[in-house]
N, C-alpha and C positions, 0 to 999 in steps of 0.2 A: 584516540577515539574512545568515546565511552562503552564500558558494556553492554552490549541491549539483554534488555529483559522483560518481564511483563509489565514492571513500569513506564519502560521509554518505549516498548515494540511499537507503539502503533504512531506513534512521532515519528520514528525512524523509519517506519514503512511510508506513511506520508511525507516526509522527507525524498524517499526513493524514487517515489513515483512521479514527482515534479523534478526533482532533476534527470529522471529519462526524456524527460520531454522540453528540459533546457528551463527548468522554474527553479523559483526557491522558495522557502516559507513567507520571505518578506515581500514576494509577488502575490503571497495566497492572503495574505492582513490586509483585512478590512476588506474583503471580498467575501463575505458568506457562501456565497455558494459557488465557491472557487471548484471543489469538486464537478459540477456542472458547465460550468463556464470554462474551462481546462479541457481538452481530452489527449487520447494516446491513438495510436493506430493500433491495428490488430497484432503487430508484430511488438510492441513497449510494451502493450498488456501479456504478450504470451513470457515474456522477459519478467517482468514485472513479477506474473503469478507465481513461475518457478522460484521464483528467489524468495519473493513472502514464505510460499510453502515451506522449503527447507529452514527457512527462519523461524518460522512458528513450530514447526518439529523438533526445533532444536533448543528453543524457550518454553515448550510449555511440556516436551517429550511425551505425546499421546500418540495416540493410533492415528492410522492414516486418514478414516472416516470425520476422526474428532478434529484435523488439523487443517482438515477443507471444508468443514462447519465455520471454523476459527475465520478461515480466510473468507467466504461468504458473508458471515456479518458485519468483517472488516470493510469488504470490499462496498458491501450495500450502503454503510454510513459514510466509506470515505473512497469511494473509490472512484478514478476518475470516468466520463463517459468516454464509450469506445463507437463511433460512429458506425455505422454498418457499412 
């Protein structure tokens, strides 16, 4: 397995988050808007956010504030819908 880091985090985070839910990258090509079309339940997403976190704490080593900024932005551009 490669290292992640700020160059691959966010592949690998998108990565993560479609095999929670039984996906792969080659199910999200040529789907633009796989992120919307895809979703997680409320229980993938809570799975999901703890693990980004500690991954992003541990790639970019900031404060608590700045690492749930990190995952917000992340999550806004790629993150899948969670149905209510």
């Amino acid at each position: 397995m490669e290292k992640i880091n700020k160059h691959n985090l966010a592949t690998h985070l998108i990565e993560y988050q479609l095999q929670l839910i039984g996906k792969t990258l080659g199910d999200a090509e040529g789907d633009e808007r796989w992120f919307s079309n895809f979703t997680m339940n409320k229980t993938q997403f809570e799975l999901f956010h703890r693990y980004a976190l500690l991954l992003i704490q541990k790639v970019y080593k900031g404060s608590k504030a700045m690492t749930e900024k990190r995952f917000d932005w992340f999550n806004l551009g790629y993150g899948m819908r969670v149905p209510d």
